[in-house]
C-alpha positions, 0 to 999 in steps of 0.5 A: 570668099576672096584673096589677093592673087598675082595674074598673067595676062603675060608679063609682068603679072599683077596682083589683083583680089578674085573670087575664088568658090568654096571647096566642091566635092574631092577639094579643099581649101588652102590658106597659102603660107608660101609658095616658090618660084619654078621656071615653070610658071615663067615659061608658062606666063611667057607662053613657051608651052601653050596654054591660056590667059589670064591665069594664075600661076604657082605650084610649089606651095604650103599653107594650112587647110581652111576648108574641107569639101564634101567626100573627103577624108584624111584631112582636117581645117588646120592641117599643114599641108604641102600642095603639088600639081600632081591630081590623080584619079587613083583608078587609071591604069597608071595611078594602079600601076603606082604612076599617079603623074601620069594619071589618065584621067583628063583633068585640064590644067588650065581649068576655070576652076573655082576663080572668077575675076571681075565676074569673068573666069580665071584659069587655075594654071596647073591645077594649082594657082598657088601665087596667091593668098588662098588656093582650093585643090583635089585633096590628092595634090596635098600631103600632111607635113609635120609642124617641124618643117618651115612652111617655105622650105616644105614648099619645095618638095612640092616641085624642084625637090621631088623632080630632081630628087625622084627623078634619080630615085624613082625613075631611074632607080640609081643603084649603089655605086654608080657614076652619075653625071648631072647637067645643070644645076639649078634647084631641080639639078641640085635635088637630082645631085642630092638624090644621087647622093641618097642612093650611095653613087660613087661619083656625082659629076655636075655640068653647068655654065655657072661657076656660082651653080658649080659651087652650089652643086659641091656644096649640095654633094657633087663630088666633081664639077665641070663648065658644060660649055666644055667640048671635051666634057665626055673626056673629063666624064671618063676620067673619073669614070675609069674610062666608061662614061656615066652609068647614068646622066640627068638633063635638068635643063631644057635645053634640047643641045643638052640632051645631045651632050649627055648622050656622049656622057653616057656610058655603054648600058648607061641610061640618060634621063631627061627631066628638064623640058625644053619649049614646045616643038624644040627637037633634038637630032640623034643616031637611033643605031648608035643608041641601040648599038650601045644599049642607051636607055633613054628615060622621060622623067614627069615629076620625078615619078613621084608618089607623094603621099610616100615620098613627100613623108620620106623626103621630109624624114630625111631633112630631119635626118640631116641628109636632105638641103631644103633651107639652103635651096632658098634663095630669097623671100619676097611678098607678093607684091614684089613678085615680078622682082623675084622673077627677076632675080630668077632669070638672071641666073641669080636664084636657086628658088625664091619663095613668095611668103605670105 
């Protein structure tokens, strides 16, 4: 079986036809009907987190199932499904304990796969290799969508949504009533804002340096919004918390002087919650008694804790419901073969998700 797929050997990345192996035994095959852009994959193809070369990246996608491996039940050829990155063995002591993001089970995510170029392997980045016609995963990455749900917008709840959404929702568990602050307010920033709204805050404050994502995040559910190159940024928090700061701040972005800014947003008992990740040996100085004096918590967020054969239905129920944005997080749609242009956009600050549609 063959399909076009765009490469990295860094950047840019070229579009190419590879082999790509029927499904083995737990896989299937996925034709790709469209699959979103993630900071992400960027930062992978530019080699901020390691990993090997060439690839293909991608892992924010939806299409139909075109194949079905031995050993797998629940789905059939024509399924519409959404695809993730998240491949749990569903017997580690963290998929029994509901964590299947943290799956134990060493699965290399720059595995050779079922790719070949030129007779040569290929690494299916993030188990998932999604920019690209075709795409054969572990059945556990994939969730069945209903046909009334646009393929690119379900794209999305493959990474930016769940991540924003379930970090506010799953890992932190927002109650009823809170303040939250969120700081940046890119697509998993806007989903953070939108979960936020979902779990009934009180007051949703957005930082960003962009007065066009401050926009975004009003129009997403932000009740206040504030430039984040502010000094006085916790002062602004406080006043509209009553004095307390933040019962809860979200860092989406990966930027490690992020972090230490929403350490002071925090208010005492507050919990900070960092989703964003920074490159590979960037650190961030704090005050261990300060945070203990204050009873910080202090949370990591890996896919928004998500369970997606849950969460995915429940996200998509509320879409249907009105409560979710999904067609309004698109920013623009291009062929593969325009790719690096998308990519383009994406590091100019002038897209929220750009979305490849076959």
């Amino acid at each position: 079986m063959k399909a076009a797929v765009c490469h990295a050997f860094g950047q840019p990345l070229a579009v190419e036809e590879v082999d790509i192996a029927p499904p083995a035994r737990g896989e299937i095959g996925v034709r790709v009907a469209a699959c979103a852009i993630c900071h992400s994959d960027i930062h992978y193809a530019e080699g901020a987190w390691g990993g090997t070369l060439p690839a293909v990246y991608g892992h924010e996608a939806a299409g139909v199932v075109e194949a079905v491996g031995p050993g797998v039940e629940g789905f059939a050829t024509g399924d519409r499904v959404v695809v993730t990155l998240i491949r749990a063995c569903g017997r580690c002591g963290n998929c029994a304990a509901g964590e299947p993001a943290l799956c134990e089970t060493p699965h290399d995510p720059d595995r050779a796969g079922p790719l070949t170029l030129r007779g040569a392997p290929l690494h299916q980045a993030m188990h998932t290799g999604a920019f690209a016609e075709r795409v054969v995963v572990h059945a556990t990455q994939a969730v069945i969508v209903d046909d009334a749900v646009p393929f690119d917008s379900a794209a999305l709840l493959a990474c930016g949504v769940i991540t924003g959404a379930g970090a506010v929702m799953n890992t932190a568990a927002v109650r009823p009533g809170s303040d939250v602050a969120v700081i940046g307010c890119g697509g998993v920033g806007l989903n953070s804002i939108q979960g936020a709204v979902l779990c009934g805050a009180r007051s949703v404050i957005a930082l960003d340096v962009s007065e066009a994502k401050l926009d975004a995040a009003r129009a997403f559910g932000a009740t206040h919004v504030h430039d984040a190159r502010d000094p006085d940024a916790a002062g602004f928090v406080r006043s509209i918390t009553g004095g307390r700061g933040a019962g809860y701040v979200f860092v989406t972005v990966g930027i490690g002087a992020a972090v230490t800014q929403a350490l002071g947003l925090a208010a005492r008992g507050g919990t900070v919650v960092l989703v964003g990740m920074p490159a590979s040996g960037d650190t961030v100085a704090m005050d261990p008694g300060a945070v203990a004096a204050d009873g910080l918590r202090i949370l990591g967020s890996r896919m928004g804790s998500a369970r997606i054969a849950t969460d995915i239905p429940r996200l998509i129920a509320f879409y249907h419901q009105g409560r979710l944005k999904l067609d309004e997080l698109i920013s623009g749609r291009y062929p593969l073969e325009a790719i690096n242009e998308a990519i383009g956009a994406v590091n100019r600050g002038e897209a929220l998700r750009n979305v490849i549609v076959f």
